[in-house]
C-alpha positions in Angstrom: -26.1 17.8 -4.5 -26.5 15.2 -1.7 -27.1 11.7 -2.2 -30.5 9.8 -1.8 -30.6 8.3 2.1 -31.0 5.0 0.6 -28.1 5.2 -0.7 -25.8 7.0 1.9 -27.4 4.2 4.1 -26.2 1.3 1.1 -22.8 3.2 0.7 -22.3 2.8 5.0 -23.4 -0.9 4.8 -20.8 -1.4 1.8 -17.8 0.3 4.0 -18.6 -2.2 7.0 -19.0 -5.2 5.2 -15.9 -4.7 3.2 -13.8 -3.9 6.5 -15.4 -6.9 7.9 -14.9 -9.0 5.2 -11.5 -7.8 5.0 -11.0 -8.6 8.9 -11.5 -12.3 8.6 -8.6 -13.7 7.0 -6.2 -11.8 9.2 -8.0 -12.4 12.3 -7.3 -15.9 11.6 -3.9 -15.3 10.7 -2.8 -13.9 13.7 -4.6 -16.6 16.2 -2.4 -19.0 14.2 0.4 -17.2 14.7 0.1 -16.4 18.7 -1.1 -20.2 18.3 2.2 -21.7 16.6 4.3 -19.4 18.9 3.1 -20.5 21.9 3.4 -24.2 20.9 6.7 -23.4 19.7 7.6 -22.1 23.1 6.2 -24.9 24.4 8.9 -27.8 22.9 11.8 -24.9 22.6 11.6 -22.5 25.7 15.5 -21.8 24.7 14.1 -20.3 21.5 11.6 -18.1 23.0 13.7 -14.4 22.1 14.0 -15.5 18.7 10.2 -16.8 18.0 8.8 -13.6 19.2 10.5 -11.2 17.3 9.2 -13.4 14.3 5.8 -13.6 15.9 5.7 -9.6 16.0 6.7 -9.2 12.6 4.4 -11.6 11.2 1.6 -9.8 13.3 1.9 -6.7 12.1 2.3 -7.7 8.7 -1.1 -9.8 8.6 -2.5 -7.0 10.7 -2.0 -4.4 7.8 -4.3 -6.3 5.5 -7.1 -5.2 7.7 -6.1 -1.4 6.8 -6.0 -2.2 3.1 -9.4 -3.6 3.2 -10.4 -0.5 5.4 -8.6 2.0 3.0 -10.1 0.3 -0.2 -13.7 0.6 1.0 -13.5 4.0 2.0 -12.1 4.7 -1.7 -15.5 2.6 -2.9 -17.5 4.8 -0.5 -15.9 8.0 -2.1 -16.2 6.4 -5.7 -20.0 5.4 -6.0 
């Protein structure tokens, strides 16, 4: 049996705010961390190799919380 519109249309809402809530946080994380790099850079050029390899990692790591918030409101979207 489908569900009422209103509440396909409340269940979409739901799934974009939560990814967009969800994006925030990281999306501040990584400026920070292309920030700190780059002014890392900036006093250490010698250093560069090794700061980016750590800027990478810490990228994708932040980056991945956008996916759990994006997996967890599809699982609410399922749920209700």
């Amino acid at each position: 049996m489908a569900a009422a519109p209103s509440v396909q249309a409340a269940k979409a809402i739901e799934l974009g705010l939560a990814t967009a809530i969800g994006a925030i946080g990281p999306g501040v994380g990584v400026g920070f961390i292309f920030g700190k790099t780059i002014e890392s850079v900036g006093r250490q050029p010698e250093l560069r190799g090794q700061l980016q390899g750590m800027m990478w990692l810490g990228f994708a790591l932040t980056e991945a919380i956008v996916f759990y918030a994006l997996v967890m409101g599809f699982v609410a979207y399922i749920l209700i």
